[in-house]
Every structure is written in C-alpha cells, then in structure tokens.
PDB file of N, CA, C and O in Angstrom, chain B, residues numbered from 101:
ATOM      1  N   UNK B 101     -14.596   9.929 -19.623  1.00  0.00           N
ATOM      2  CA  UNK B 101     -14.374   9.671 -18.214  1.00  0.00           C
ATOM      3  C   UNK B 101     -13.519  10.809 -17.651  1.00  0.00           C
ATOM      4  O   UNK B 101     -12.558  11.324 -18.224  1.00  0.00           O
ATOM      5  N   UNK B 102     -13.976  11.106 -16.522  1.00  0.00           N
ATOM      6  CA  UNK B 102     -13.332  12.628 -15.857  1.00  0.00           C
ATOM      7  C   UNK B 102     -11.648  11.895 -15.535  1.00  0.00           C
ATOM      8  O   UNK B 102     -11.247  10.806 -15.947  1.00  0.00           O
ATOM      9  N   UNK B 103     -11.001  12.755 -14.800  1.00  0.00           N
ATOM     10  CA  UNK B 103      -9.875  12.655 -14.456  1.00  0.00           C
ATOM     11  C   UNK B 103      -9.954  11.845 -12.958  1.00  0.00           C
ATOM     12  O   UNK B 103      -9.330  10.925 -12.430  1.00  0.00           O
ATOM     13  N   UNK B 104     -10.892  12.577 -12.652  1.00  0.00           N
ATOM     14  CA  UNK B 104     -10.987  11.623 -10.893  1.00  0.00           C
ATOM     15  C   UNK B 104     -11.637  10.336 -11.139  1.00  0.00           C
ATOM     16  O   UNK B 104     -11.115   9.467 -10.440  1.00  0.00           O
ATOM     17  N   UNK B 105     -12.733   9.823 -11.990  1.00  0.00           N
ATOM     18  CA  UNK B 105     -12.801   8.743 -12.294  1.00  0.00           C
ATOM     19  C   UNK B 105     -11.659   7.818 -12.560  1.00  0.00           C
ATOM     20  O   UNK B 105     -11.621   6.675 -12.105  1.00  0.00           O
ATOM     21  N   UNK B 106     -10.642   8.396 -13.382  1.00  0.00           N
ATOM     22  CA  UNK B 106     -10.023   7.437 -14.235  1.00  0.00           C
ATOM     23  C   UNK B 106      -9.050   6.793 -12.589  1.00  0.00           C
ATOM     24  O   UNK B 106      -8.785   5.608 -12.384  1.00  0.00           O
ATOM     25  N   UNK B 107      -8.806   7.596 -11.940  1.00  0.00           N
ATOM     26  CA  UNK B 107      -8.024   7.609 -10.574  1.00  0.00           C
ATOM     27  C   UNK B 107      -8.538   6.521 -10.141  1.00  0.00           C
ATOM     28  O   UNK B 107      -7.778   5.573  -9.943  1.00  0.00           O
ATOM     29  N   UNK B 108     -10.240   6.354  -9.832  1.00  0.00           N
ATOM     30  CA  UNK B 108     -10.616   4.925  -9.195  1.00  0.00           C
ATOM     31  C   UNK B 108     -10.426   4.396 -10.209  1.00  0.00           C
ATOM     32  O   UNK B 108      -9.553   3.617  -9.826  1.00  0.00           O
ATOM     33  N   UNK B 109     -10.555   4.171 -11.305  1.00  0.00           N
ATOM     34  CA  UNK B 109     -10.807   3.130 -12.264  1.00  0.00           C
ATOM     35  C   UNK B 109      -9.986   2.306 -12.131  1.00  0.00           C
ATOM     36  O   UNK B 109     -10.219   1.098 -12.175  1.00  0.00           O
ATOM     37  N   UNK B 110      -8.208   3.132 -11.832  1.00  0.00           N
ATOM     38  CA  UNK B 110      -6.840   2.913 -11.601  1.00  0.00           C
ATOM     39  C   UNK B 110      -6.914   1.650 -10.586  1.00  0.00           C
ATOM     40  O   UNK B 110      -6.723   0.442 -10.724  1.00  0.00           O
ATOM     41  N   UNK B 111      -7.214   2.338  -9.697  1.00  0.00           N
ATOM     42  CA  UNK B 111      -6.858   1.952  -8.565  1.00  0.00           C
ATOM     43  C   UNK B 111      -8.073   0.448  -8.043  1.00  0.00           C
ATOM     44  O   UNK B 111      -7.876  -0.304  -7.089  1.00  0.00           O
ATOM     45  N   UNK B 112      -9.036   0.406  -8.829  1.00  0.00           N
ATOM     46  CA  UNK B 112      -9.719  -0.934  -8.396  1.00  0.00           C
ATOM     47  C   UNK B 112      -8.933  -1.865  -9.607  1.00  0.00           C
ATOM     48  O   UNK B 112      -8.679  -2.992  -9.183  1.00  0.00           O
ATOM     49  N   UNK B 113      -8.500  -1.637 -11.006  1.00  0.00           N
ATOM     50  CA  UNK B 113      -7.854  -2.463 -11.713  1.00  0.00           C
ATOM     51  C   UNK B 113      -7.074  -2.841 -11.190  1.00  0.00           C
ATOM     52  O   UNK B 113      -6.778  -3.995 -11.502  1.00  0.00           O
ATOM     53  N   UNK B 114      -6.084  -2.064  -9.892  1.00  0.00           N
ATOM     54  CA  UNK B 114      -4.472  -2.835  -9.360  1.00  0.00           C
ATOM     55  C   UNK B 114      -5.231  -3.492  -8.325  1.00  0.00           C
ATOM     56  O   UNK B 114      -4.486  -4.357  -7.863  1.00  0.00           O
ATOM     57  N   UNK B 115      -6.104  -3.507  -7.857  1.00  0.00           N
ATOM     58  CA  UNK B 115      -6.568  -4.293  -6.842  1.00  0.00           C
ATOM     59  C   UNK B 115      -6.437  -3.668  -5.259  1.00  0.00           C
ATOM     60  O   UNK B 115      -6.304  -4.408  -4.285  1.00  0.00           O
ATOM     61  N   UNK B 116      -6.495  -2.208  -5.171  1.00  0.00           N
ATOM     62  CA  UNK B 116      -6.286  -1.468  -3.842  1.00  0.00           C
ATOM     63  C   UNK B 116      -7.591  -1.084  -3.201  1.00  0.00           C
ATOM     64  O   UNK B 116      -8.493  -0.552  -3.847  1.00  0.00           O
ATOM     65  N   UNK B 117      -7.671  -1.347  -1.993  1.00  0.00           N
ATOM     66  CA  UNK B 117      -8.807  -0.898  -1.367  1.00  0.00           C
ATOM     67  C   UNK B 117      -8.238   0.546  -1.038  1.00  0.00           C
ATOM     68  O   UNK B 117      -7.021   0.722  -0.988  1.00  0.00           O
ATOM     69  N   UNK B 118      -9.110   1.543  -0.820  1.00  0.00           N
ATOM     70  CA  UNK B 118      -9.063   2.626  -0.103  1.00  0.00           C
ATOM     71  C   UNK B 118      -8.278   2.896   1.340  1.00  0.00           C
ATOM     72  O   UNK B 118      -7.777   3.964   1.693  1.00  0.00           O
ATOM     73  N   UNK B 119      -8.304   1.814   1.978  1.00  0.00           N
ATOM     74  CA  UNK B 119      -7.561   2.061   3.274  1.00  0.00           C
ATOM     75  C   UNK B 119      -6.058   1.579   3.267  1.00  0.00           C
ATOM     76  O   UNK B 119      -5.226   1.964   4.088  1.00  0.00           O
ATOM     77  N   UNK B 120      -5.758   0.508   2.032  1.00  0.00           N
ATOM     78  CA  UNK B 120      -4.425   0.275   1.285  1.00  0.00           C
ATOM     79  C   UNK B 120      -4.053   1.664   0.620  1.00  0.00           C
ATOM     80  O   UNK B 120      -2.929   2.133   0.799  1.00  0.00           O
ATOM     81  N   UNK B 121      -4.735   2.137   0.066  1.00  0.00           N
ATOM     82  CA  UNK B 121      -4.063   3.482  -0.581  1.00  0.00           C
ATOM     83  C   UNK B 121      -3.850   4.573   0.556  1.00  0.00           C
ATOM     84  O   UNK B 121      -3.005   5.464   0.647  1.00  0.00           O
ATOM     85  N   UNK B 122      -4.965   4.183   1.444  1.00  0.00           N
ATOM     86  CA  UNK B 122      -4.434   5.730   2.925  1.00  0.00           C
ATOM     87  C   UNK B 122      -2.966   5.626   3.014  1.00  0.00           C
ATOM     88  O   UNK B 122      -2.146   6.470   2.652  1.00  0.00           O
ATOM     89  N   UNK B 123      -2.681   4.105   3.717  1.00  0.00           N
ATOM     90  CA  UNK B 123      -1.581   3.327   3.941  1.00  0.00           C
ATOM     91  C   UNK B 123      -0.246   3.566   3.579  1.00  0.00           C
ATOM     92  O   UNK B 123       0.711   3.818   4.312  1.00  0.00           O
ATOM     93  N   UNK B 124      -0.321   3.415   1.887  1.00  0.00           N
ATOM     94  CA  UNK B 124       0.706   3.370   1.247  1.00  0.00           C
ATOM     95  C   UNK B 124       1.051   5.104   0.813  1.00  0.00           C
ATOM     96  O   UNK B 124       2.198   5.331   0.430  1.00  0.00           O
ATOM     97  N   UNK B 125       0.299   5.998   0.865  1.00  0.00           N
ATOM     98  CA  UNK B 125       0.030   7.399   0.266  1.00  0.00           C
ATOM     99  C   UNK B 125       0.129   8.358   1.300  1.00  0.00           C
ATOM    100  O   UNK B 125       0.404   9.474   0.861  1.00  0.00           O
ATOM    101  N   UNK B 126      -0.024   8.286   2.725  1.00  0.00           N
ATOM    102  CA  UNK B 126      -0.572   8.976   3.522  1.00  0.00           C
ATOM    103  C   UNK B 126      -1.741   9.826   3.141  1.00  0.00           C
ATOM    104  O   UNK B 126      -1.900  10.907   3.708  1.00  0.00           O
ATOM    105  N   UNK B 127      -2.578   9.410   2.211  1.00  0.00           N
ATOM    106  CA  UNK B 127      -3.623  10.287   2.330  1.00  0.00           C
ATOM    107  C   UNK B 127      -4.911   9.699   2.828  1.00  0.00           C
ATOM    108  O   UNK B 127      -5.117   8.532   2.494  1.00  0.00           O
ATOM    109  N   UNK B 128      -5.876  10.342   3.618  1.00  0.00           N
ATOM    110  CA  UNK B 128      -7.004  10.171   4.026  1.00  0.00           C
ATOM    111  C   UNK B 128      -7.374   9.678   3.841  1.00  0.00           C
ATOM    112  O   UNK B 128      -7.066   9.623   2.651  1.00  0.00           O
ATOM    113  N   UNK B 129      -8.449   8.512   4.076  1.00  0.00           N
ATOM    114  CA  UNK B 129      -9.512   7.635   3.744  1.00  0.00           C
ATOM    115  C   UNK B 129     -10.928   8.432   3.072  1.00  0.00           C
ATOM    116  O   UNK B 129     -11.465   7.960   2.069  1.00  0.00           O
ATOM    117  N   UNK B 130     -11.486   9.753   3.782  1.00  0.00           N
ATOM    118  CA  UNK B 130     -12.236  10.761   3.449  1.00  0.00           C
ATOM    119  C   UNK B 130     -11.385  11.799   1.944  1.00  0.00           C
ATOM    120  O   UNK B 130     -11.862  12.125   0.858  1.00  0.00           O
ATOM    121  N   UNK B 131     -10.287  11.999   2.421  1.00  0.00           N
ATOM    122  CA  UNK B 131     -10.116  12.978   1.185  1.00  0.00           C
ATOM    123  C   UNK B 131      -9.816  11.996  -0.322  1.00  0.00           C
ATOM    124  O   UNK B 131      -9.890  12.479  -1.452  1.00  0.00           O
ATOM    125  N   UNK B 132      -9.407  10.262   0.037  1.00  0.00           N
ATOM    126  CA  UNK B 132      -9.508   9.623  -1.114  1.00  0.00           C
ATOM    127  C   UNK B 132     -10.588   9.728  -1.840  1.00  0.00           C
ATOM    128  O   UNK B 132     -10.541   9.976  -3.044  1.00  0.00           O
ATOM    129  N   UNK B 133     -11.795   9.531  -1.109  1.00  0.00           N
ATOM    130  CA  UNK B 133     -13.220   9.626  -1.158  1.00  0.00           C
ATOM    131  C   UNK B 133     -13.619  10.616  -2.118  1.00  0.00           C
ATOM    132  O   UNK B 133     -14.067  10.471  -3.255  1.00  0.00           O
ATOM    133  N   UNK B 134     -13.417  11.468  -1.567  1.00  0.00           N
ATOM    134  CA  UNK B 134     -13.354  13.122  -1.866  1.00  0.00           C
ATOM    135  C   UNK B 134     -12.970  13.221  -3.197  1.00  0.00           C
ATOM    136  O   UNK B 134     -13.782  13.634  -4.025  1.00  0.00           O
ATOM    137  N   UNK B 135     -11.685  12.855  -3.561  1.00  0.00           N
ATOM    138  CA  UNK B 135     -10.685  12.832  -4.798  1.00  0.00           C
ATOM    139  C   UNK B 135     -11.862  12.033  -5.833  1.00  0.00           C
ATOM    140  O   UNK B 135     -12.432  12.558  -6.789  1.00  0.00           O
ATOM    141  N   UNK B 136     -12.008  10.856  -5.421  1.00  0.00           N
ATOM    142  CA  UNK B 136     -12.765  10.037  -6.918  1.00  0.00           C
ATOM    143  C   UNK B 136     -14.222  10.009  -7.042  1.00  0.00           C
ATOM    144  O   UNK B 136     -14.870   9.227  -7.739  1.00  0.00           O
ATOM    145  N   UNK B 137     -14.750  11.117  -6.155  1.00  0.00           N
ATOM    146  CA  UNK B 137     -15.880  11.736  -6.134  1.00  0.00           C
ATOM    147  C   UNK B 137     -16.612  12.954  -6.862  1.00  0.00           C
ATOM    148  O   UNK B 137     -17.692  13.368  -7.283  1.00  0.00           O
ATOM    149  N   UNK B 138     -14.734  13.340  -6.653  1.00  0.00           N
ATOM    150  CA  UNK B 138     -15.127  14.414  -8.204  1.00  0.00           C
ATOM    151  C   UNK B 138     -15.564  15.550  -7.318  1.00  0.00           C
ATOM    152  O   UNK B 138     -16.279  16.425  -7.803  1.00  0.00           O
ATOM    153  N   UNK B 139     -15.159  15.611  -5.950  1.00  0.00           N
ATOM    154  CA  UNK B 139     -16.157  16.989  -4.796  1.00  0.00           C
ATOM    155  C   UNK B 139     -14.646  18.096  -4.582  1.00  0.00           C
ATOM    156  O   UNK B 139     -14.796  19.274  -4.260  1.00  0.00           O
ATOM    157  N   UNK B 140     -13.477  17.583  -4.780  1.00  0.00           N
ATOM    158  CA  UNK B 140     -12.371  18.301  -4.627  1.00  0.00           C
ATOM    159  C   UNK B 140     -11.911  18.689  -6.058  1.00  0.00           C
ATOM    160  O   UNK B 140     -11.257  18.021  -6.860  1.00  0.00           O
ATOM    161  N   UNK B 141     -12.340  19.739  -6.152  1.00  0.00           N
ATOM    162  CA  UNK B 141     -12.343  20.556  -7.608  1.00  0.00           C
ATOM    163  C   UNK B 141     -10.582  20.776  -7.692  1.00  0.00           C
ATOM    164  O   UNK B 141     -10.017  20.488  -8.747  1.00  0.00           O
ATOM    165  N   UNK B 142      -9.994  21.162  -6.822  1.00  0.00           N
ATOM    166  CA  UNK B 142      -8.507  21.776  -7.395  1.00  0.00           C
ATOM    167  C   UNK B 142      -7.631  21.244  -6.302  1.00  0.00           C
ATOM    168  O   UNK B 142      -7.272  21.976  -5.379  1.00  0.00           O
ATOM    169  N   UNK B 143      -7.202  19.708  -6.405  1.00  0.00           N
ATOM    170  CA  UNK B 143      -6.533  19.225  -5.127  1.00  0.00           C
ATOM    171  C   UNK B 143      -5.302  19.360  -5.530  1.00  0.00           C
ATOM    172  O   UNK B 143      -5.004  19.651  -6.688  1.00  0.00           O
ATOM    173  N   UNK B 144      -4.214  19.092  -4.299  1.00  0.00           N
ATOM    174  CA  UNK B 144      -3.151  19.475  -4.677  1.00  0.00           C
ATOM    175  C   UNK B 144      -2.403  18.482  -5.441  1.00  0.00           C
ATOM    176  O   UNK B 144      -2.500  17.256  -5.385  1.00  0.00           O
ATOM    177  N   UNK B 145      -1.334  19.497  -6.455  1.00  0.00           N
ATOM    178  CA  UNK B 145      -0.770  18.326  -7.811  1.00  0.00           C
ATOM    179  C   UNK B 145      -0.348  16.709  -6.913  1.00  0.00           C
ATOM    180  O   UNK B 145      -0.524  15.521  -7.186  1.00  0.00           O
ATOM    181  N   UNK B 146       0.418  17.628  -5.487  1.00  0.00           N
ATOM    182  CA  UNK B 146       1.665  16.772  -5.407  1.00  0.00           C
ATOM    183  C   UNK B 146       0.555  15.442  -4.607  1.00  0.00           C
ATOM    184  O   UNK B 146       0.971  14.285  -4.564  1.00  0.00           O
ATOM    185  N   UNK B 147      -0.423  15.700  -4.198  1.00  0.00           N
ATOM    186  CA  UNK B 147      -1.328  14.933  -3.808  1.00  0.00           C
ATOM    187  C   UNK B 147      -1.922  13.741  -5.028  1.00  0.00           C
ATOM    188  O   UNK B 147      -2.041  12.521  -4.915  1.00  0.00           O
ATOM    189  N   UNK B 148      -2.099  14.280  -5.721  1.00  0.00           N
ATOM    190  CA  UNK B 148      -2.659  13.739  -6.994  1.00  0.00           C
ATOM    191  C   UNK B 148      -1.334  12.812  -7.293  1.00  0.00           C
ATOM    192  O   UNK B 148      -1.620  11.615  -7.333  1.00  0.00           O
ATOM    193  N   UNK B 149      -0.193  13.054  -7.473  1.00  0.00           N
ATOM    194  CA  UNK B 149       1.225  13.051  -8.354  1.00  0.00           C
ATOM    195  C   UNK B 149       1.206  11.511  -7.178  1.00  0.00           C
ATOM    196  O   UNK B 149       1.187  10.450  -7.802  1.00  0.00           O
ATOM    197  N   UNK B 150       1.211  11.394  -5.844  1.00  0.00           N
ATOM    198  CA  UNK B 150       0.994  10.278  -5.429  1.00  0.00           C
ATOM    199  C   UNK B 150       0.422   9.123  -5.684  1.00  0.00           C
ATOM    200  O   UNK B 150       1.084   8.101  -5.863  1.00  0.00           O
ATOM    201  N   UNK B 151      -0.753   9.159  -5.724  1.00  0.00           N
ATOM    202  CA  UNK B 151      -1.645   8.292  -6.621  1.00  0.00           C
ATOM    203  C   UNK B 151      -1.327   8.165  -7.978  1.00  0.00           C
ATOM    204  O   UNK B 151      -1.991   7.278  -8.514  1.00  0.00           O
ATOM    205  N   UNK B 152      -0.536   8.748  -8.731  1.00  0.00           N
ATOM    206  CA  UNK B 152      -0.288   8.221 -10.242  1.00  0.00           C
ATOM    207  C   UNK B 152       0.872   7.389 -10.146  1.00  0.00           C
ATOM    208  O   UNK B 152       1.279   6.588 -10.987  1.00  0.00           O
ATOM    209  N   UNK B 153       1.510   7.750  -8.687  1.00  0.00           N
ATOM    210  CA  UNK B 153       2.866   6.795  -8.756  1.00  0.00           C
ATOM    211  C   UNK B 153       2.464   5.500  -8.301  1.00  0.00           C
ATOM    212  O   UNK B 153       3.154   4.545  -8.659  1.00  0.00           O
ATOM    213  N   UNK B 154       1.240   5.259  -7.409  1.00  0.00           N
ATOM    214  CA  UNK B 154       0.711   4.621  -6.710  1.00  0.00           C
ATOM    215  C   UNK B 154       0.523   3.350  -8.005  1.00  0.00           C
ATOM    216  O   UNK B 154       0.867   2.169  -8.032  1.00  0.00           O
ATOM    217  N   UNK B 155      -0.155   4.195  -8.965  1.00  0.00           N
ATOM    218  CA  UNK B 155      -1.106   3.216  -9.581  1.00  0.00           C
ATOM    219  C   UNK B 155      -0.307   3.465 -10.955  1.00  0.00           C
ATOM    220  O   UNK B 155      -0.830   3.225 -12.043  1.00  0.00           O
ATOM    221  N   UNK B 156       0.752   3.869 -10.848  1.00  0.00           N
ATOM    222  CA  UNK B 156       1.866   3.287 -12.312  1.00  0.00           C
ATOM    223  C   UNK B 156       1.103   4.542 -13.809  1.00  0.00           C
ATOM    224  O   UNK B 156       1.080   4.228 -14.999  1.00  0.00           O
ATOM    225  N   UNK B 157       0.619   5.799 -13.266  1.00  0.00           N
ATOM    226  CA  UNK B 157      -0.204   6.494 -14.616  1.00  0.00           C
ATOM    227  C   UNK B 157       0.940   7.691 -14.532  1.00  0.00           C
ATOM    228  O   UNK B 157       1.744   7.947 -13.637  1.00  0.00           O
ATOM    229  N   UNK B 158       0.748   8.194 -15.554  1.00  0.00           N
ATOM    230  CA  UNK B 158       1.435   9.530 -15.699  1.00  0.00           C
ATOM    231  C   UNK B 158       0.137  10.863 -16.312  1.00  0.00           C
ATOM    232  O   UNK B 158      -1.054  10.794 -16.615  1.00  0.00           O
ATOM    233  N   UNK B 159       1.146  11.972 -16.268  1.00  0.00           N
ATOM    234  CA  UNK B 159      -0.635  12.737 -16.834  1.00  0.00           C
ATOM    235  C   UNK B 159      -0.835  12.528 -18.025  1.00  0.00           C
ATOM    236  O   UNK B 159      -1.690  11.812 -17.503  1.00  0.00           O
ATOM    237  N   UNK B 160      -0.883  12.472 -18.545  1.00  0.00           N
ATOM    238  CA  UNK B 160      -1.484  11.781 -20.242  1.00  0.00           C
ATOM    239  C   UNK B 160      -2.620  10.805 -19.883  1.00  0.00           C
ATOM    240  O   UNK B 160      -3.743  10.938 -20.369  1.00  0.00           O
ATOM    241  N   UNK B 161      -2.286   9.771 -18.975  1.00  0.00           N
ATOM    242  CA  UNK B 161      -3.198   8.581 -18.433  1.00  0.00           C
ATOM    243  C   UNK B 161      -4.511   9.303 -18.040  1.00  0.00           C
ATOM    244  O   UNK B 161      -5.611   8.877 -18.392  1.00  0.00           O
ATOM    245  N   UNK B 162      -4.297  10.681 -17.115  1.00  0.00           N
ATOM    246  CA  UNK B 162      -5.454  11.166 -16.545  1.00  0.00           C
ATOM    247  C   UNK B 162      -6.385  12.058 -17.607  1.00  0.00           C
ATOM    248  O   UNK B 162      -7.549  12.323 -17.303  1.00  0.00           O
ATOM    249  N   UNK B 163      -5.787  12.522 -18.914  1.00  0.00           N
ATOM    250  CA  UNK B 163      -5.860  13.490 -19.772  1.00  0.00           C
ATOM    251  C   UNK B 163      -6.317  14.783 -18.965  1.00  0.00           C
ATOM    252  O   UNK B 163      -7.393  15.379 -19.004  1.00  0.00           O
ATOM    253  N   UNK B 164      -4.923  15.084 -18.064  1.00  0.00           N
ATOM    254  CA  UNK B 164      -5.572  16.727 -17.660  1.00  0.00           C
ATOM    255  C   UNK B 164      -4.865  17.592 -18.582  1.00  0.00           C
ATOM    256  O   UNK B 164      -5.075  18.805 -18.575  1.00  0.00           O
TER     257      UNK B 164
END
C-alpha cells in the first residue's frame, strides 16, 4: 500500500469525512483529494505532517 493510500486508509478508520479533515487541517477539500489520489507526487512535509497528527501516525506508519 502506497503512502497516500495508507493516509485514507487512516483517516476512514478514525471515522473523518473529507470536509472534517478540511476543517480541522486547513487543507482543501480538492488538494485532500489530490493527496490520497496519489496525483500530488511531492506535497509539502509540513502538509502531510498535519494529517499524521490528525490521524495519530508517525512516519514509520506511512513507510516513507
């Protein structure tokens, strides 16, 4: 499983919709999209580093 997969995988196990994660993250509804789509090849860490706090992972969790 890729790294952006494991991100949704995350994030439907805690029970977050996409517009809960805009919410809580300030990030996009489109660039979430984007992210677990696997279409944003080199997003930014500190972007990413949100969503792991979001969803309780560290990088080991993502194996990058």
């Amino acid at each position: 499983m890729a790294w952006y997969e494991k991100l949704k995988f995350a994030r439907k196990v805690r029970g977050f919709t996409l517009r809960e994660v805009e919410k809580q993250t300030g990030l996009s509804n489109p660039y979430l999209c984007q992210i677990e789509a696997g279409q944003i090849k080199d997003p930014s860490f500190f972007k990413v580093a949100k969503l792991m706090k979001l969803y309780n992972l560290d990088i080991i969790d993502l194996g990058v």
